[in-house]
N, C-alpha and C positions, 0 to 999 in steps of 0.2 A: 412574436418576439424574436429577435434578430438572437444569433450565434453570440454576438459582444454582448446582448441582453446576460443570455444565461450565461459566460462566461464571468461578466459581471457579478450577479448575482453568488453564483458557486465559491468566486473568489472571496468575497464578504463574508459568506459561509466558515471557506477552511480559512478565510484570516482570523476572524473569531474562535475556532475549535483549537488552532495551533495554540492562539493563547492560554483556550482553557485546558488544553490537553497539557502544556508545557508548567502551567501554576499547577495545575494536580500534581502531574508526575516530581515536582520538586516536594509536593509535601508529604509525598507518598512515601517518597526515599527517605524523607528526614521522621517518618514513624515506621516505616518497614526493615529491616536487614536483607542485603540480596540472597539469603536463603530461603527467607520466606518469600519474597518475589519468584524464586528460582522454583519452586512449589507449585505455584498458579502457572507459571510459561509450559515446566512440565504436565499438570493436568490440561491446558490449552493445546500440549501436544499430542497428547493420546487423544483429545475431542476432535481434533483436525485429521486424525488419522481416521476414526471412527466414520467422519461426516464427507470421506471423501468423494460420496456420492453425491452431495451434493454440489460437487465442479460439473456438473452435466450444463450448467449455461443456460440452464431454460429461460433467465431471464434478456439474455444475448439475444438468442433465437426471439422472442417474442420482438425484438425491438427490432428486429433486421427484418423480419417476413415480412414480405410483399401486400401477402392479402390474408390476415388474421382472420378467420371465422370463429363466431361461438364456439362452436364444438370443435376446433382448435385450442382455443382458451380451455378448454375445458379439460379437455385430454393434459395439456401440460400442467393445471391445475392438480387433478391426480395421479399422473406420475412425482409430483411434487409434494403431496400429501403422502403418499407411499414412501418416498425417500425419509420423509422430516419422521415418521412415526418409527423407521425401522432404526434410523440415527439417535431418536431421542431414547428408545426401549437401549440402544447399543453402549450410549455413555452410560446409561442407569447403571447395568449389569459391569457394566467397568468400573465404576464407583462402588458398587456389593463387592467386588472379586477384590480389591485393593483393600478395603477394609477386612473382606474374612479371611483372603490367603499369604495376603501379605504385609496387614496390621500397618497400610497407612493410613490412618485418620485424615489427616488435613489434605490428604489428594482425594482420599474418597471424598471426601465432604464437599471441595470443591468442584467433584465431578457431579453430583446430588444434583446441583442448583443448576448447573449448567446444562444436564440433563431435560428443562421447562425450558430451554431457550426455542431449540427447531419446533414445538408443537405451539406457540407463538407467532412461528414464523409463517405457520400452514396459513390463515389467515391474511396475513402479512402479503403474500406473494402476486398475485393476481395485482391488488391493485398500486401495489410498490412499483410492476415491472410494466402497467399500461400507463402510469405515470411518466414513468422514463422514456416508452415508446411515444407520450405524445410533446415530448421533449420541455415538461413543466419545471424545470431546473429550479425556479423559486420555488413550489411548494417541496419537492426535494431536498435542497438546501435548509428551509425551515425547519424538516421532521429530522434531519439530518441533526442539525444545530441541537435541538431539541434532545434528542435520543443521547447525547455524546453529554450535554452538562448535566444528565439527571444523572448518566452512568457515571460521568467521574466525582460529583457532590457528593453521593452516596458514596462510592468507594473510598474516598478520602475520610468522611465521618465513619465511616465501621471500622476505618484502618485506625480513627484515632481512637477509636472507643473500645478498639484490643479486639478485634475479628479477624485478625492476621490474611492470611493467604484467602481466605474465605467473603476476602472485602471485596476483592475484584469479581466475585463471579457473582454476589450479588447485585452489584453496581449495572453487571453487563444486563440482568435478569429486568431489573428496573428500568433500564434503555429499551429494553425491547417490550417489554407493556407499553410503554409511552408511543413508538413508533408501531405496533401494532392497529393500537386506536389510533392513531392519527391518520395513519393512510388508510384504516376505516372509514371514517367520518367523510375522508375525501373522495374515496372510490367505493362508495358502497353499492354502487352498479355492479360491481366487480368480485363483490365475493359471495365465489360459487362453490355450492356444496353439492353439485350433481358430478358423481364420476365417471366419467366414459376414457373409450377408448381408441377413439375414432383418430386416425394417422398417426399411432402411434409408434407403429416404423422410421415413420418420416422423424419425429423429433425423436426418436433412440440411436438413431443415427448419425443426428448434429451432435442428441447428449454424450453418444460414445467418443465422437473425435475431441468433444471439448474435455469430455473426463480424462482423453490419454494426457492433454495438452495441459489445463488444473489441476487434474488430481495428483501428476507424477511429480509436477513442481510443487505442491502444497506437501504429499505426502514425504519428497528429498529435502524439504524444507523442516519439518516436523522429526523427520528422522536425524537427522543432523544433528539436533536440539536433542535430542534422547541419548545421541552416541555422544554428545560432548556432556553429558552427566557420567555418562558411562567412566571417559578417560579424565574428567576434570572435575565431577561434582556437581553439586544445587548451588554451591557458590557462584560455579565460573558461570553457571545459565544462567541466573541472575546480572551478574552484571553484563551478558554478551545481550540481555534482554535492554539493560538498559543503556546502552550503546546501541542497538540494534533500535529502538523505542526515537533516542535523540536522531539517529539517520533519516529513520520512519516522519517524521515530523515532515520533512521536506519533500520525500518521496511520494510517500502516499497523499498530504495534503497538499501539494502542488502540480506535481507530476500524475496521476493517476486522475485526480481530479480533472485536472484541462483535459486529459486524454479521453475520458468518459464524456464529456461536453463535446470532442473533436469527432469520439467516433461515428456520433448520428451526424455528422456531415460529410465522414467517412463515406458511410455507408448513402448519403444521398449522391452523393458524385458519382459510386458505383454502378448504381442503379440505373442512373442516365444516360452511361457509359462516358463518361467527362473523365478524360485522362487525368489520374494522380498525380504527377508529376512537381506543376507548380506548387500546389498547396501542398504537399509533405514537404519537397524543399522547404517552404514557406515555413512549415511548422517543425522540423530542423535548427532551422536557424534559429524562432525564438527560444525552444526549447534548452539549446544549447547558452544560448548567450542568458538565460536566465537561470539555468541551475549549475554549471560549472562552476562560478565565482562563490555558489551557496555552497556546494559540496566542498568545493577547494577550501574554501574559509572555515568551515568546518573541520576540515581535518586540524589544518594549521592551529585552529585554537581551543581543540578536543581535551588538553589537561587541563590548562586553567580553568576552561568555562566548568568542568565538570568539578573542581575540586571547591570552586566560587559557588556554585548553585547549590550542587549535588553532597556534599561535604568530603571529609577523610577516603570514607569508608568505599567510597566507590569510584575514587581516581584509580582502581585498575582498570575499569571500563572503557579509558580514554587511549589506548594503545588500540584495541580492535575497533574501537570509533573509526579510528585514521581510515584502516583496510575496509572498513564497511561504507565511509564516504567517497573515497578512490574510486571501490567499485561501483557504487552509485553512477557515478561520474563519467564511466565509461559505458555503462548502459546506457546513460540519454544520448550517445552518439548513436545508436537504432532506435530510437523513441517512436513509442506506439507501433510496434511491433506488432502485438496481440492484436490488435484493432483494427491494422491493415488485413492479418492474414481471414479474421471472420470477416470482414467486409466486403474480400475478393472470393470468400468462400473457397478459401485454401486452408482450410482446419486440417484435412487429412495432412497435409504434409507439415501443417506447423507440429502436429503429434509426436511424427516421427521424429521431427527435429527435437523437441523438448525432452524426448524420451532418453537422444544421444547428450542432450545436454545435462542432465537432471542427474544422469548416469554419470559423467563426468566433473560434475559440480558436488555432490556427495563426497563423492572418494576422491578431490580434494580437500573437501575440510574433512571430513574424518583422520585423511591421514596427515594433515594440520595439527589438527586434537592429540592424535595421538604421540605424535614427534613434539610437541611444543607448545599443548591445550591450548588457552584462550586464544593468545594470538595466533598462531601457529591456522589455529580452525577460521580467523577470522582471513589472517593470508589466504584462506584456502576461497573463500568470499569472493575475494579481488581476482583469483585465476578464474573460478569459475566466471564471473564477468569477461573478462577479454575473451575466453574463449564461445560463451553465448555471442559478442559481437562477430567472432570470426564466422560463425556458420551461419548466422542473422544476413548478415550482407549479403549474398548473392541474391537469395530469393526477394530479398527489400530491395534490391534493382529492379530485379524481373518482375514485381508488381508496380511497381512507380514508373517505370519505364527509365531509371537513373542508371549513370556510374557514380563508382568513385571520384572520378574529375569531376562530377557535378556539385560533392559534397567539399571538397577540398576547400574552395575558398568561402565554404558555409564556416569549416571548421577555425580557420585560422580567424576569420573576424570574429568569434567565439573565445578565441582562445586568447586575442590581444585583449580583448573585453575582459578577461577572468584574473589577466596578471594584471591590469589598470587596479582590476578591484581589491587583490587582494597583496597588491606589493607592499604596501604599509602593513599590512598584519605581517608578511612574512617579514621585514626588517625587525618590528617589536621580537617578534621571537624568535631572530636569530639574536641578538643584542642578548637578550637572556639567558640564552642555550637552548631553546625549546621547553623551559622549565614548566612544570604544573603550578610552579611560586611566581611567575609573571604579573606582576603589579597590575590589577582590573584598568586603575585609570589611565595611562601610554593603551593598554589594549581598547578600550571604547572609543579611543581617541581615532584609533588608528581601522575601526571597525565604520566610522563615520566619515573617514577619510576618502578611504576606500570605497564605499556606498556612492559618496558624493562624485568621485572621479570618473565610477562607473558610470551615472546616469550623465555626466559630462560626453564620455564618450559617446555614448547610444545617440547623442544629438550631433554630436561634431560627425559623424560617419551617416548618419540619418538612417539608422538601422532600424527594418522591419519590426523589432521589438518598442521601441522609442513611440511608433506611429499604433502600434497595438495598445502600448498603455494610455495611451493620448483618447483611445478610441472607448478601450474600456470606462477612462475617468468621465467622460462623458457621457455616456449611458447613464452610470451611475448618477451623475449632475442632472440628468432630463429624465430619465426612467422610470 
């Protein structure tokens, strides 16, 4: 199956999940309050602190090695089984400690449940990550789809049925039984219960540089969310969640997705020694020409849309939307970053670089938070962005074999694409003042307007992106 197959595929995938992830989250908010949202982000962030162990990447590694042996598989099987039991014992006792010493119920309760998710996962691993290694994108996509509408069905009906903060961590519990058995049934070759320890240098080694490079951004990510309760409250993490949740839509199911599809051809061009060059350009330009005019539209129409869907209560969210999409925006100008530097097998140095970033991306929004809470922390978003691009570029030359002049006139037919798309929306809402009271129907209008102009352009300029979607729809029509 060709690259556009599973590209195809994945896209059918998160086109369906955005929508069910986006119906859930609308009815979640109109039966939750963002303190109780604020509740579950916070036990989500001591669990992600907890489980930083497991950013080691074993799954990375499996999909990149050369020549996998059994007792390879196996080894990284138990090193992964030792992580998940010491992670899931880790939340437990941080669920006990929240309820006996500091009399929170509804985080400890949440931490309970969440605590059965990584000994689920032991299981899960092997044949999740040989899956991916032999690049099965449809059945992926499937368990995927699968796992995401049972978790948010369920979460929706316990939120409605008064399980507050305690709806999401069952919901996730139930995704992950489902997607457990399912890449059982598929890869039951694959799940080993022999532990060894055979080259386990060798992957503590990968798992150390990928831990500096995951765990220091998950854990500055998690800690951020703890210090902005600290200076702002369960409210403000609440709704930075749900501003953070409306960005995520686009990022994570667009952007991350293709990136995970692009990196196993990353990694075969590597291997061949086939210079990078054209194809990252190549995946530059779509990248850019397809998610700037999303991100850009998104900020532009962050009050309405949120006051239209979301109701009253959580149009503060739509001021850090703005700074959360900007910086979106400015990261896919180094897109797939992560995926070049494991593929050239320059982890160590992506480490050090994340370590200076992650450092400096915190103590912007903390002292965001503290000068000026929500927004203030969310501004702190968008510095840290610009400045991951600033130190991202040189080494994303030096493995592409690029300059900046190479990317220049990537950027600018990118950018005339983004104002084609979204000049109608910004006329509606300057006409208005930027109001959060902007009339729905001038905004769909001008949402449709703009779509339409865009995909005009992509054909009048005959942009690389144009001949992608051309290729993709086709797959889909013969496939």
């Amino acid at each position: 199956m060709s690259i556009r197959h599973h590209l195809a595929w994945m896209g059918i995938s998160q086109g369906f999940l955005v929508l069910v992830q986006f119906i859930a989250s609308v009815m979640i908010a109109r039966l939750l309050t963002p303190t109780e949202v604020g509740v579950y982000v916070l036990a989500l962030s001591i669990t992600s602190i907890l489980g930083l162990l497991q950013s080691l990447g074993l799954t990375a590694f499996i999909v990149r090695e050369p020549h996998l042996s059994r007792e390879l598989r196996e080894t990284t099987f138990t090193i992964n089984l030792l992580l998940n039991l010491v992670l899931s014992a880790g939340i437990a006792l941080g669920g006990l400690a929240c309820r006996s010493l500091f009399h929170q119920s509804s985080i400890a309760g949440v931490l309970l449940v969440l605590a059965v998710v990584p000994l689920l996962g032991v299981f899960e691993f092997l044949p999740a990550s040989m899956t991916e290694r032999a690049a099965n994108f449809k059945v992926i996509a499937l368990i995927s789809s699968g796992r995401n509408m049972i978790a948010q069905a369920l979460t929706v009906a316990l939120a409605w049925r008064g399980f507050s903060s305690a709806s999401f961590a069952y919901g996730q519990l139930a995704g992950a039984v489902f997607s457990m058995a399912a890449y059982g049934c598929c890869g039951r070759g694959e799940i080993l219960l022999r532990p060894r320890f055979a080259d386990w240098r060798r992957v503590g080694s990968f798992g150390a540089q990928m831990l500096a490079i995951n765990g220091a951004n998950a854990a500055a990510s998690r800690l951020a969310e703890i210090l902005l309760v600290r200076f702002a409250g369960l409210d403000a993490l609440g709704l930075y969640s749900r501003a953070s949740g409306l960005n995520n839509l686009a990022w994570e199911n667009i952007h991350l997705v293709l990136g995970r599809v692009l990196f196993v051809r990353l990694s075969a061009l590597q291997k061949s020694g086939v210079s990078l060059r054209a194809y990252y350009l190549h995946v530059v330009e779509v990248m850019t020409a397809l998610l700037w005019p999303a991100f850009l539209g998104l900020a532009m129409v962050s009050g309405p849309f949120i006051l239209t869907v979301y109701g009253e209560k959580w149009v503060a969210a739509s001021f850090p939307l703005i700074f959360l999409a900007l910086a979106s925006a400015v990261q896919v100008s180094v897109t797939m970053s992560w995926e070049l530097f494991v593929a050239c097998g320059e982890t160590g140095k992506q480490a050090k670089l994340e370590l200076v970033r992650t450092t400096v991306g915190t103590g912007l929004f903390a002292s965001g938070a503290a000068l000026a809470g929500l927004p203030g922390a969310a501004a702190g978003r968008l510095g840290d962005a610009l400045f991951s691009t600033f130190i991202y570029r040189g080494p994303i030359d030096g493995m592409t074999a690029t300059r900046f002049s190479d990317y220049r006139p990537v950027y600018m037919r990118s950018l005339m694409l983004a104002v084609v798309a979204v000049a109608p929306l910004a006329a509606v809402m300057l006409i208005h003042h930027g109001a959060a009271t902007t009339p729905l129907r001038p905004l769909i209008i001008a949402v449709a307007g703009g779509m339409l102009a865009w995909v005009m352009a992509l054909k009048i300029c005959n942009h690389p992106l144009a001949t992608e979607l051309r290729r993709l729809t086709q797959s889909v029509v013969h496939g």
